[in-house]
Gaussian input, Z-matrix of N, CA and C with variables (Angstrom, degrees):
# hf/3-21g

backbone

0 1
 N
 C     1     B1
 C     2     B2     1     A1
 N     3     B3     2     A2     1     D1
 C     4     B4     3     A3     2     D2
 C     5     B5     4     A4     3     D3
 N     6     B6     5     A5     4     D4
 C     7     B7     6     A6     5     D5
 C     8     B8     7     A7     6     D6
 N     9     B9     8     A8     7     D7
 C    10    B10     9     A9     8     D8
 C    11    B11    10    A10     9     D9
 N    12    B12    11    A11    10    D10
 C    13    B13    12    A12    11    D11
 C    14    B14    13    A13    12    D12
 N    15    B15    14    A14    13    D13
 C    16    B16    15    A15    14    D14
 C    17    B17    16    A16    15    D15
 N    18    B18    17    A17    16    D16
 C    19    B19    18    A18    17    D17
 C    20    B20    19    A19    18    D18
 N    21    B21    20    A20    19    D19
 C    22    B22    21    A21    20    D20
 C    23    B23    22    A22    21    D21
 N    24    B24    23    A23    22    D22
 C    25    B25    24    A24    23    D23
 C    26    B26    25    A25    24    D24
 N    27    B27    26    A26    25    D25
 C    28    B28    27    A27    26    D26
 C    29    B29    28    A28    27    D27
 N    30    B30    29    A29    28    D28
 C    31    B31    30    A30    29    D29
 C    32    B32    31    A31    30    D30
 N    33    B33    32    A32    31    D31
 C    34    B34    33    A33    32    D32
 C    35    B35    34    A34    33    D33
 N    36    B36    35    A35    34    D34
 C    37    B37    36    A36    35    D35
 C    38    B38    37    A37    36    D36
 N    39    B39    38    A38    37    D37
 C    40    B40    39    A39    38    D38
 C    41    B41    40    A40    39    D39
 N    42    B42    41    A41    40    D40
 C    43    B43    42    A42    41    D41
 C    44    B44    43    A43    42    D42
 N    45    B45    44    A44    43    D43
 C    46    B46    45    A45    44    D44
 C    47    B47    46    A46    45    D45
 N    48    B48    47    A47    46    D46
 C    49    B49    48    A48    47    D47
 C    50    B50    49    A49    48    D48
 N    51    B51    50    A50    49    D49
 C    52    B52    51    A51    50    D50
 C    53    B53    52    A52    51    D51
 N    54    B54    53    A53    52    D52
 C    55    B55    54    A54    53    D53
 C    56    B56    55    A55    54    D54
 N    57    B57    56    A56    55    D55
 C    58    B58    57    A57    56    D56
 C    59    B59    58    A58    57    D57
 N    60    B60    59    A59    58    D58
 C    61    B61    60    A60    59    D59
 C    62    B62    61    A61    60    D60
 N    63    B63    62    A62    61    D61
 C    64    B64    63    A63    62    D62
 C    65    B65    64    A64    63    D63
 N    66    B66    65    A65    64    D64
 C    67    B67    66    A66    65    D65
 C    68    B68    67    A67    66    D66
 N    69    B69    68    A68    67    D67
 C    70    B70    69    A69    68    D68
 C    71    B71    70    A70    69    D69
 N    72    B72    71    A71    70    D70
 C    73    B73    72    A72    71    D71
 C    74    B74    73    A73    72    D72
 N    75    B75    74    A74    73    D73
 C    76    B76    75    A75    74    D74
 C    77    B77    76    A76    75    D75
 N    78    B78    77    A77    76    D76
 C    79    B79    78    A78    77    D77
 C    80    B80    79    A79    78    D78
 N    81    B81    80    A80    79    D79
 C    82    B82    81    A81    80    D80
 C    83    B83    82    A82    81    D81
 N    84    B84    83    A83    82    D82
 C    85    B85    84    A84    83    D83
 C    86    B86    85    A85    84    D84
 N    87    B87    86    A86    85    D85
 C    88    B88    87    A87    86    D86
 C    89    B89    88    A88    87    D87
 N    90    B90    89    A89    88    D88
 C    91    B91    90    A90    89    D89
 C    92    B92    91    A91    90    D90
 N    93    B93    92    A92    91    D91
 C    94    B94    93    A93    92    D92
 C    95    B95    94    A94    93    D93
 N    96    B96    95    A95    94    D94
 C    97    B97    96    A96    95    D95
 C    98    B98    97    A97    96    D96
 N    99    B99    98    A98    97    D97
 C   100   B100    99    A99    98    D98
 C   101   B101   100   A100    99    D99
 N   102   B102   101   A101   100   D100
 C   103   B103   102   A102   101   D101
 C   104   B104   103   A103   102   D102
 N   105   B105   104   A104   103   D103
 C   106   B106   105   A105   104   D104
 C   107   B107   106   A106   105   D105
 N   108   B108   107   A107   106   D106
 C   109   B109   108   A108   107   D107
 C   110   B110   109   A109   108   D108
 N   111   B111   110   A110   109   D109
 C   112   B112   111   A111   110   D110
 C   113   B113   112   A112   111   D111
 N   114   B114   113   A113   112   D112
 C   115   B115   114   A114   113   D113
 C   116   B116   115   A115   114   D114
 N   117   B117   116   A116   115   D115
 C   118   B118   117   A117   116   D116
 C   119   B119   118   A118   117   D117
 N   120   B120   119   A119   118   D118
 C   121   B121   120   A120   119   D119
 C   122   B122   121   A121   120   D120
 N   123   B123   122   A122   121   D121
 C   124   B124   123   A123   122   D122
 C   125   B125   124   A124   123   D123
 N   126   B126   125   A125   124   D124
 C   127   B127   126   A126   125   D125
 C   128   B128   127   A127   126   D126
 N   129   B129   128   A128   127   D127
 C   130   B130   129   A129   128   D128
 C   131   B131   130   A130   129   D129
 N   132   B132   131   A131   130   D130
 C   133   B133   132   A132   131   D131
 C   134   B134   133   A133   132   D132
 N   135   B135   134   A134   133   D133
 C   136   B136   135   A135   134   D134
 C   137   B137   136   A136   135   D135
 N   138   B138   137   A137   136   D136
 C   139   B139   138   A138   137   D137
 C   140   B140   139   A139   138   D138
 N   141   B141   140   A140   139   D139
 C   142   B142   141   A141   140   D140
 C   143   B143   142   A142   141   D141
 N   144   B144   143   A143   142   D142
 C   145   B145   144   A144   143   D143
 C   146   B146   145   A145   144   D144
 N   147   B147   146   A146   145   D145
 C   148   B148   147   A147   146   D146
 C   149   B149   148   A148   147   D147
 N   150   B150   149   A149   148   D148
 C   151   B151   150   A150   149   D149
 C   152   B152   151   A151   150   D150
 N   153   B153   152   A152   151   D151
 C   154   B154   153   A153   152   D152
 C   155   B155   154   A154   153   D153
 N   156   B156   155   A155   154   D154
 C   157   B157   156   A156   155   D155
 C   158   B158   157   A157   156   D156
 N   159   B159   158   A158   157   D157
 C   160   B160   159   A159   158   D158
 C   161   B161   160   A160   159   D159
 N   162   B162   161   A161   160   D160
 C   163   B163   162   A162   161   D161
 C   164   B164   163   A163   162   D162
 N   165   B165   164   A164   163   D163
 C   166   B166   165   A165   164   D164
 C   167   B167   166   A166   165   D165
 N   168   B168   167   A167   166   D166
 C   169   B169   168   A168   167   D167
 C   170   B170   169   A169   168   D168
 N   171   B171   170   A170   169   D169
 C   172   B172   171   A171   170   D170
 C   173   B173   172   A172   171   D171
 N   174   B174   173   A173   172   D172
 C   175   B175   174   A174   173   D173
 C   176   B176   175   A175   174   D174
 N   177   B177   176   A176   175   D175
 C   178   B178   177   A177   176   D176
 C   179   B179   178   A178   177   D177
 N   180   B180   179   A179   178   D178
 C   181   B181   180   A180   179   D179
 C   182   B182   181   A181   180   D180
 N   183   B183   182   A182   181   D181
 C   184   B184   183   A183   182   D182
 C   185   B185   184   A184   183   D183
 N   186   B186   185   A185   184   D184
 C   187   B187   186   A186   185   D185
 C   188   B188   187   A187   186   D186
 N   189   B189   188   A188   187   D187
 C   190   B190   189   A189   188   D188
 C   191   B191   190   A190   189   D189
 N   192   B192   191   A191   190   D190
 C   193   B193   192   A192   191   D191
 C   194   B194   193   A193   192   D192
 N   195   B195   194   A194   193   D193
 C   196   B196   195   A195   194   D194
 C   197   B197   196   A196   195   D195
 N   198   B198   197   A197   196   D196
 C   199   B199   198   A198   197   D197
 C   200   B200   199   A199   198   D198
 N   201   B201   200   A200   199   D199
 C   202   B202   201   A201   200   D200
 C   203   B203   202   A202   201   D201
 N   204   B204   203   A203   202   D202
 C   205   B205   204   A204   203   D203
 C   206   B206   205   A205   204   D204
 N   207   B207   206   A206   205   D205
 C   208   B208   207   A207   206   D206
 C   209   B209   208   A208   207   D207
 N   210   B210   209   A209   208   D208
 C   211   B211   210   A210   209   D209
 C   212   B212   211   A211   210   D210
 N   213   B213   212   A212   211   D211
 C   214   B214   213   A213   212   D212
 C   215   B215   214   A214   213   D213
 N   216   B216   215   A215   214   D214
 C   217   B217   216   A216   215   D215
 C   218   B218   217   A217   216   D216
 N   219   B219   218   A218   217   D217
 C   220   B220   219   A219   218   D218
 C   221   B221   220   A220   219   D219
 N   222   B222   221   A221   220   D220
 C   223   B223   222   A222   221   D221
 C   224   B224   223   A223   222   D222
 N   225   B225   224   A224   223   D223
 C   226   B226   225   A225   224   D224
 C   227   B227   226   A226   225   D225
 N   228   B228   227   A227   226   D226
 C   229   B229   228   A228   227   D227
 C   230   B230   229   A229   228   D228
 N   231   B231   230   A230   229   D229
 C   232   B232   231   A231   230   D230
 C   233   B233   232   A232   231   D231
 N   234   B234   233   A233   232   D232
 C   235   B235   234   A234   233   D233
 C   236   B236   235   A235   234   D234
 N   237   B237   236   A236   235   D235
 C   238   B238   237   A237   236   D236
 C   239   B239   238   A238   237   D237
 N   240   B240   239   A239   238   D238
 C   241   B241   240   A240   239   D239
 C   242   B242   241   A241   240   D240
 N   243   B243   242   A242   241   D241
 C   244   B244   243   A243   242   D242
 C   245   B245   244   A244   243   D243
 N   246   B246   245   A245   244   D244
 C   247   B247   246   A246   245   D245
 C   248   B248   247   A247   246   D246
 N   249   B249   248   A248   247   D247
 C   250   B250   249   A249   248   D248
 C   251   B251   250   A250   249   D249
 N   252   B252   251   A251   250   D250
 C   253   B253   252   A252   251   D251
 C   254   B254   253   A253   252   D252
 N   255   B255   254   A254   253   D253
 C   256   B256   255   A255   254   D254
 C   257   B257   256   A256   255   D255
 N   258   B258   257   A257   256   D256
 C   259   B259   258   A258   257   D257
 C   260   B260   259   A259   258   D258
 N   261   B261   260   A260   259   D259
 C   262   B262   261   A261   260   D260
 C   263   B263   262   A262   261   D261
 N   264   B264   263   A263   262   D262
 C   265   B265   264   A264   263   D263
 C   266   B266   265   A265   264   D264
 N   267   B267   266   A266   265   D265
 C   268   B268   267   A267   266   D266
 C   269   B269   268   A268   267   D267
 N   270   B270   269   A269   268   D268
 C   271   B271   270   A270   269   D269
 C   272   B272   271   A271   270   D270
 N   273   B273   272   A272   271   D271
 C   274   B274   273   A273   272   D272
 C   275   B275   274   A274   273   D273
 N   276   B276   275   A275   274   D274
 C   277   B277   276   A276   275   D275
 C   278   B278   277   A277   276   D276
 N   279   B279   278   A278   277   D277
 C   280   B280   279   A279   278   D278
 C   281   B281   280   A280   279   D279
 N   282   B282   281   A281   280   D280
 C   283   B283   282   A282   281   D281
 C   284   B284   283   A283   282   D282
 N   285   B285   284   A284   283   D283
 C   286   B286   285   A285   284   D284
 C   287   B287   286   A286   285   D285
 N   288   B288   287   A287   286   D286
 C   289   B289   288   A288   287   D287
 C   290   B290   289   A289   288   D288
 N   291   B291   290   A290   289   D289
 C   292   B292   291   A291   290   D290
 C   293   B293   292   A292   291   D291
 N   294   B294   293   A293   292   D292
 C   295   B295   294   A294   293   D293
 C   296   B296   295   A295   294   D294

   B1=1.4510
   B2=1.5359
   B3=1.4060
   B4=1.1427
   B5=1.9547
   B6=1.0136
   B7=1.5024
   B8=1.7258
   B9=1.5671
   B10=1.7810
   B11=1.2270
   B12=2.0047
   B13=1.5983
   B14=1.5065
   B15=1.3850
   B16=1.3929
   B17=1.7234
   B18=1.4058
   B19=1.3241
   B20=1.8302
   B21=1.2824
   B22=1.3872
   B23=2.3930
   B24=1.4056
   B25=0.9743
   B26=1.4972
   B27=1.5478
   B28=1.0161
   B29=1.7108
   B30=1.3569
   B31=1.3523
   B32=1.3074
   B33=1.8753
   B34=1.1113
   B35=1.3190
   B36=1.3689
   B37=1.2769
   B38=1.8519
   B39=0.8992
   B40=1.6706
   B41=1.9197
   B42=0.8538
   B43=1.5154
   B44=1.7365
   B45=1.6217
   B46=1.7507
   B47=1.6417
   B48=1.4747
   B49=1.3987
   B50=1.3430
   B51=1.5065
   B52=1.5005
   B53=2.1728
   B54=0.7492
   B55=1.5360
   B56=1.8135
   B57=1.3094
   B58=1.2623
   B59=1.7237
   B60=1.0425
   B61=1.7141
   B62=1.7991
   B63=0.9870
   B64=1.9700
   B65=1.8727
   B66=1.3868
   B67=1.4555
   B68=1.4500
   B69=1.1164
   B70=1.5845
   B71=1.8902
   B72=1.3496
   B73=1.6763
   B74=1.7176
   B75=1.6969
   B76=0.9307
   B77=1.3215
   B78=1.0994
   B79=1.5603
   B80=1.4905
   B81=1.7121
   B82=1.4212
   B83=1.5033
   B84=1.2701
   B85=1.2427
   B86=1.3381
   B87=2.0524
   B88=1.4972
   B89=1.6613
   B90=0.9460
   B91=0.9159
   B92=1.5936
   B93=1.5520
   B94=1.7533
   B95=1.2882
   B96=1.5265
   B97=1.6955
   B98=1.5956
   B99=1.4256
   B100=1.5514
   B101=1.7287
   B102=1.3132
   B103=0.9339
   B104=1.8001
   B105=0.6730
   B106=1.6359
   B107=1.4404
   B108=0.9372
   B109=1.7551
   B110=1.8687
   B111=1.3150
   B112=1.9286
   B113=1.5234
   B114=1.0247
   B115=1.1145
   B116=1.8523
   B117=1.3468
   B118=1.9791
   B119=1.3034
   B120=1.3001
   B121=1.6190
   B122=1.8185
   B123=1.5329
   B124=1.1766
   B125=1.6050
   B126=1.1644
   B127=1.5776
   B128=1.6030
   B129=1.8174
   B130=1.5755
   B131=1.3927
   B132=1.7591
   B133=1.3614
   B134=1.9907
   B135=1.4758
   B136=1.3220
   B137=1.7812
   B138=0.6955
   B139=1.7765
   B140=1.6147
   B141=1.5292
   B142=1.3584
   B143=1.7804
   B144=1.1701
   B145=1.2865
   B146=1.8110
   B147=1.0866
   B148=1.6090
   B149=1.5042
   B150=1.0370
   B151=1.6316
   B152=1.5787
   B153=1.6322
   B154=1.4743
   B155=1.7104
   B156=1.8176
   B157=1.0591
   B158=1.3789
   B159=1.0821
   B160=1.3139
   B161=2.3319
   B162=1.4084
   B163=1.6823
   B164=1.6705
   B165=1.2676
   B166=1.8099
   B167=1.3006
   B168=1.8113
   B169=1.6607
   B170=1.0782
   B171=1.6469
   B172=1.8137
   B173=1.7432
   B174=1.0520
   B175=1.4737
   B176=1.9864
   B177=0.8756
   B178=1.4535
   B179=1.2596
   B180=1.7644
   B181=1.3186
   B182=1.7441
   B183=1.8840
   B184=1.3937
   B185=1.3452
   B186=1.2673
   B187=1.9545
   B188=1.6574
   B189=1.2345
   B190=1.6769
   B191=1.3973
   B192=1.7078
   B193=1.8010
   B194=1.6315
   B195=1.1596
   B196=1.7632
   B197=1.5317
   B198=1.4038
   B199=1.4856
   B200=2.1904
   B201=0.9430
   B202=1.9467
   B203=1.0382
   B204=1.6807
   B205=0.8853
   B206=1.8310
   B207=1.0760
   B208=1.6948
   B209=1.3442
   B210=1.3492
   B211=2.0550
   B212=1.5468
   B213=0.7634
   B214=1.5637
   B215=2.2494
   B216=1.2339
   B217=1.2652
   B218=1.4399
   B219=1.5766
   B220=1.8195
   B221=1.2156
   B222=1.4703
   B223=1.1577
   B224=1.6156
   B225=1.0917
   B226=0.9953
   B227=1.1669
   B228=1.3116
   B229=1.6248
   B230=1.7198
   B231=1.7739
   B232=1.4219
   B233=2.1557
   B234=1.7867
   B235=1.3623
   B236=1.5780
   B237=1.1058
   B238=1.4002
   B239=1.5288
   B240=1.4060
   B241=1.5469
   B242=1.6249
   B243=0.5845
   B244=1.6527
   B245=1.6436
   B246=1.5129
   B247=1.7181
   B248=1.5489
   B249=1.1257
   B250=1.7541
   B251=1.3209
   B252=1.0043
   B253=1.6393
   B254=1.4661
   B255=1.4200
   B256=1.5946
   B257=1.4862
   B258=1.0696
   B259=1.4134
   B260=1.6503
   B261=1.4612
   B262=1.1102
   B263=1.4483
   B264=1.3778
   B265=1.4482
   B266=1.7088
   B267=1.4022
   B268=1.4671
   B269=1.3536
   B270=1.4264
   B271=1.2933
   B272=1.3195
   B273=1.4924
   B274=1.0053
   B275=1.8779
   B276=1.3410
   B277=1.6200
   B278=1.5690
   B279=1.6420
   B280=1.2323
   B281=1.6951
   B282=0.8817
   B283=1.8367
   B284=1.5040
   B285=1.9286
   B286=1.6116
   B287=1.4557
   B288=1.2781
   B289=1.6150
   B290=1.4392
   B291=0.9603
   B292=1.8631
   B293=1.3540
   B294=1.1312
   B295=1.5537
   B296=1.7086
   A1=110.56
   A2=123.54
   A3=118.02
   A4=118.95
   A5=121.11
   A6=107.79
   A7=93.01
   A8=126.19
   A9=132.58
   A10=83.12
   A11=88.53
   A12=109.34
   A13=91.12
   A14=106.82
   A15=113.05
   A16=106.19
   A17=118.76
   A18=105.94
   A19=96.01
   A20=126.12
   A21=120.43
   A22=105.53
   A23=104.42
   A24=123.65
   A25=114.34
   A26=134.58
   A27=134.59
   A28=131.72
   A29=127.58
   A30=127.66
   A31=109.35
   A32=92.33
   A33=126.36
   A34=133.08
   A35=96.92
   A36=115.89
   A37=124.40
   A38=124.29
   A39=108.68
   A40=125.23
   A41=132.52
   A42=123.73
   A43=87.76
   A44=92.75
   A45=106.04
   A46=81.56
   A47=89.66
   A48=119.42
   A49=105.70
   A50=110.94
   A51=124.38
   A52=96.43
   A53=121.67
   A54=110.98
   A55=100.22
   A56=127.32
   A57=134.55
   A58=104.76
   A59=129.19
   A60=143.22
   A61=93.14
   A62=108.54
   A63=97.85
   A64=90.86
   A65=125.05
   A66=106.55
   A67=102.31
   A68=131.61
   A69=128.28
   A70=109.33
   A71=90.81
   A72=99.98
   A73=127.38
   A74=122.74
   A75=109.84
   A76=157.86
   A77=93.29
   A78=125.86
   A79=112.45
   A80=71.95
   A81=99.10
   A82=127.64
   A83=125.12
   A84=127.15
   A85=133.52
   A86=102.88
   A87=124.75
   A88=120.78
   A89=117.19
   A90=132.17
   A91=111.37
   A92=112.60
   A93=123.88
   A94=108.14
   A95=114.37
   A96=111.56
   A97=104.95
   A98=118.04
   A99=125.75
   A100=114.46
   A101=118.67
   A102=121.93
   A103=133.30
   A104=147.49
   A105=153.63
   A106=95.74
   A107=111.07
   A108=145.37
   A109=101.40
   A110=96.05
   A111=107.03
   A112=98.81
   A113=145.69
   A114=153.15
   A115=112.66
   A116=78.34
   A117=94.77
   A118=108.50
   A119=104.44
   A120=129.82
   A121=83.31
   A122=121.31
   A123=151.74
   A124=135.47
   A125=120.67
   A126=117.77
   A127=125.49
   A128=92.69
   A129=100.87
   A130=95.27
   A131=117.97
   A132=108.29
   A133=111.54
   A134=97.61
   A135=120.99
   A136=107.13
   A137=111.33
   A138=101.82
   A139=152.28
   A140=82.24
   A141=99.03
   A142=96.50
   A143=114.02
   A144=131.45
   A145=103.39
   A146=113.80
   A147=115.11
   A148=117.67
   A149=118.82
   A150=134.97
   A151=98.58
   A152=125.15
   A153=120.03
   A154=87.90
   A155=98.48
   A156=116.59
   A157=119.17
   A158=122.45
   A159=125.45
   A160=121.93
   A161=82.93
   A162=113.55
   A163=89.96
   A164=114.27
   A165=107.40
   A166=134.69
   A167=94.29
   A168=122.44
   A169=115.14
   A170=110.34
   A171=124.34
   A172=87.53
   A173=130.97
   A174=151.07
   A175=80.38
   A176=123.72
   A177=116.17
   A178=142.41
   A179=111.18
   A180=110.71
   A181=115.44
   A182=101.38
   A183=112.50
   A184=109.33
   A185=111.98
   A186=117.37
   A187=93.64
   A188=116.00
   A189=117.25
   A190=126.54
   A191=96.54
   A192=110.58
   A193=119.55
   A194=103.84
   A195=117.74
   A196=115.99
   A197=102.94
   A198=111.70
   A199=87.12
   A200=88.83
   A201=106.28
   A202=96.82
   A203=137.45
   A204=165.35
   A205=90.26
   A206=120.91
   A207=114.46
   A208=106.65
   A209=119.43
   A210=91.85
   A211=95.18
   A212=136.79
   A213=136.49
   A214=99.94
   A215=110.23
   A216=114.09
   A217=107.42
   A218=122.30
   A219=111.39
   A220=96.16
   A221=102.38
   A222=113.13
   A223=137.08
   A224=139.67
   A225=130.69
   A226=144.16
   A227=129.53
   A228=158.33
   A229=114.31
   A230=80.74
   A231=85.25
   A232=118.71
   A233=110.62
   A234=108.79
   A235=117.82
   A236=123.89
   A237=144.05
   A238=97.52
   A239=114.63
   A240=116.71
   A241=102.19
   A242=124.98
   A243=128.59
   A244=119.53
   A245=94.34
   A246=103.38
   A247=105.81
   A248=111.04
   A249=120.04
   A250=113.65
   A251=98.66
   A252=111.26
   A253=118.83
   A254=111.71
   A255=136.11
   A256=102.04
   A257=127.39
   A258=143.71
   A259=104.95
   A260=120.26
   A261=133.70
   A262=120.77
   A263=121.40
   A264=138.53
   A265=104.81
   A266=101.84
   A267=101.45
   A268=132.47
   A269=112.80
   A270=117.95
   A271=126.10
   A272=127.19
   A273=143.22
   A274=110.36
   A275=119.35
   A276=109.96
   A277=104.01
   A278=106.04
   A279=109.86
   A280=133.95
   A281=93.39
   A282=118.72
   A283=108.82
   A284=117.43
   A285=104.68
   A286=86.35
   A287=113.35
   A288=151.67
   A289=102.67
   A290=116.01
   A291=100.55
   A292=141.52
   A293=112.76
   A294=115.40
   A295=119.26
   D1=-72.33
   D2=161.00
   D3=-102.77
   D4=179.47
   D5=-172.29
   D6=-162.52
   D7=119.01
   D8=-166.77
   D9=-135.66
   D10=109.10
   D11=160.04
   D12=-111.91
   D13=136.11
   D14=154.71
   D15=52.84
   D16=-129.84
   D17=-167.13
   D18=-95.10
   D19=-5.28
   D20=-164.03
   D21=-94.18
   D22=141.68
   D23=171.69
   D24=-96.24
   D25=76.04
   D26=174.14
   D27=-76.52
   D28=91.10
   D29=179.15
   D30=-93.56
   D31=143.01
   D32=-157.45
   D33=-114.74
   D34=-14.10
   D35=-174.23
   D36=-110.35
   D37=161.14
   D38=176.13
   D39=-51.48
   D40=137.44
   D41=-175.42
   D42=-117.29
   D43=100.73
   D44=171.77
   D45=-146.50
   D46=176.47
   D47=173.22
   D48=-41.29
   D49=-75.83
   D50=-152.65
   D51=-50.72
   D52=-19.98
   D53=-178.03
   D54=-132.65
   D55=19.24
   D56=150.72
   D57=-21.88
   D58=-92.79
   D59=-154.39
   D60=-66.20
   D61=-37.14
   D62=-160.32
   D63=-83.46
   D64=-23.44
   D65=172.63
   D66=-79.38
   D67=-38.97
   D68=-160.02
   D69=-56.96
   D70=-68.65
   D71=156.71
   D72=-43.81
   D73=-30.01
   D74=138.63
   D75=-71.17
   D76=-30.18
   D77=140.72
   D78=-0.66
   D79=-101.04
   D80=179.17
   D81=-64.45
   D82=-14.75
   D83=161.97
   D84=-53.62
   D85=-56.23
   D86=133.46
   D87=-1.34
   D88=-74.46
   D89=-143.73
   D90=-103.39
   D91=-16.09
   D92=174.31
   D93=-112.17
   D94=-21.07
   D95=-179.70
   D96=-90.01
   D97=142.25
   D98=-166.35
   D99=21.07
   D100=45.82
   D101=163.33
   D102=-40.60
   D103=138.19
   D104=162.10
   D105=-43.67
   D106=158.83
   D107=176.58
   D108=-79.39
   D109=135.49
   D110=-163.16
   D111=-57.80
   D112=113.25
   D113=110.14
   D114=169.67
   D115=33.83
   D116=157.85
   D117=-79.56
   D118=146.82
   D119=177.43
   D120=-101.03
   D121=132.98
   D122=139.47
   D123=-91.88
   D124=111.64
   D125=178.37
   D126=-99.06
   D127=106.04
   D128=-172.70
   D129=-73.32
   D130=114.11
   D131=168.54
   D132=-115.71
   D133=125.42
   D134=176.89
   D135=-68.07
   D136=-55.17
   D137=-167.94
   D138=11.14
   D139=-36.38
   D140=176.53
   D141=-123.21
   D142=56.47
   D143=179.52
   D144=-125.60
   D145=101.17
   D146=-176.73
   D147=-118.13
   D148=-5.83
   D149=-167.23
   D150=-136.09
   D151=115.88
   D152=154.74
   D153=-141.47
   D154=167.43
   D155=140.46
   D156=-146.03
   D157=-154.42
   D158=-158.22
   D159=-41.01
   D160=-44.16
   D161=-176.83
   D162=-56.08
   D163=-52.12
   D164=177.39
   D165=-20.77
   D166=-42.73
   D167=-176.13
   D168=-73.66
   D169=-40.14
   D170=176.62
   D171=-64.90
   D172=-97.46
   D173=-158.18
   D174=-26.10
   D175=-114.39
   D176=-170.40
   D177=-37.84
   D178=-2.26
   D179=152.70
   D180=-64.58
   D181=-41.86
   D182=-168.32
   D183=-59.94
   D184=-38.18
   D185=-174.32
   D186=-61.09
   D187=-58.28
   D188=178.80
   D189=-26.57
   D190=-74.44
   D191=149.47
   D192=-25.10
   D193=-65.39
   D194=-169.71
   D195=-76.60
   D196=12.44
   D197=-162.22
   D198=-124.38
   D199=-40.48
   D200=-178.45
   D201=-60.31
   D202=-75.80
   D203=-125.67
   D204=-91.00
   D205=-45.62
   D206=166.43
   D207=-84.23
   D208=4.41
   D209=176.49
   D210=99.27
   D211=-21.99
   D212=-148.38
   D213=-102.13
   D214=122.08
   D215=171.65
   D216=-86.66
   D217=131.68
   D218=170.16
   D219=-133.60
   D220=138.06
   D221=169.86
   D222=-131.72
   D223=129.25
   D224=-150.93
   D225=-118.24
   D226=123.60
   D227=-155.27
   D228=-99.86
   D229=132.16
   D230=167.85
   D231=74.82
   D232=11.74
   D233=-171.26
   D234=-74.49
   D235=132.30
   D236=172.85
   D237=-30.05
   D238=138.60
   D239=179.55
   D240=-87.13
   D241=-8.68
   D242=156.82
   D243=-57.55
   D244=-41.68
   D245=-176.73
   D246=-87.87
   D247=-21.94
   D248=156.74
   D249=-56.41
   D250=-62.07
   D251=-170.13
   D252=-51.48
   D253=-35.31
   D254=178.40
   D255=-69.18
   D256=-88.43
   D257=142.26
   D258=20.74
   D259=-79.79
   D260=158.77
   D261=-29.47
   D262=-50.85
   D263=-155.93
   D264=-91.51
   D265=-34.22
   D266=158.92
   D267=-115.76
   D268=41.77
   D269=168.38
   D270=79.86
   D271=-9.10
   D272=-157.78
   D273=-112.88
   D274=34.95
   D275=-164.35
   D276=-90.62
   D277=-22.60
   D278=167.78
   D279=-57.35
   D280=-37.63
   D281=178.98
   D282=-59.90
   D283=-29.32
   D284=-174.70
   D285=-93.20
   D286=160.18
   D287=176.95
   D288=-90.01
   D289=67.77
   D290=161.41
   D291=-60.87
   D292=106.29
   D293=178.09
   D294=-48.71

């Protein structure tokens, strides 16, 4: 689902509804368990992300938040033009960090 080499956050799995809550919590686990020291740069990389809808946008605002909230900058590589596209559609394109 998710996979943390080094400073990068690689997801693996689809970002839809039906598994919405079990990535977020991984997510966020990622990202609070042996975390880096506050003012690491982290790379959320999508790539092998081929399936989102809307819930995608929630789930990666929250990692953002939960990523702030430790000190930690993430930014993110490689997002589905779909999750662009969403992003766009609700006003929010400013808010992702592009790598």
């Amino acid at each position: 689902m998710i996979e943390r080499l080094d400073g990068t956050l690689r997801v693996t799995a689809p970002m839809i509804i039906a598994n919405a809550r079990a990535l977020l919590e991984a997510g966020r686990r990622s990202l609070t368990s042996s975390s880096p020291p506050a003012g690491t740069a982290m790379l959320l990389d999508l790539a092998a992300v081929n399936d989102v809808d809307s819930s995608a946008l929630s789930v990666v605002l929250a990692w953002l938040r939960t990523a702030g909230a430790r000190g930690l900058t993430l930014r993110l590589a490689n997002p589905p033009a779909n999750l662009i596209s969403l992003a766009a559609l609700y006003g929010v394109s400013e808010l992702l960090p592009l790598a």
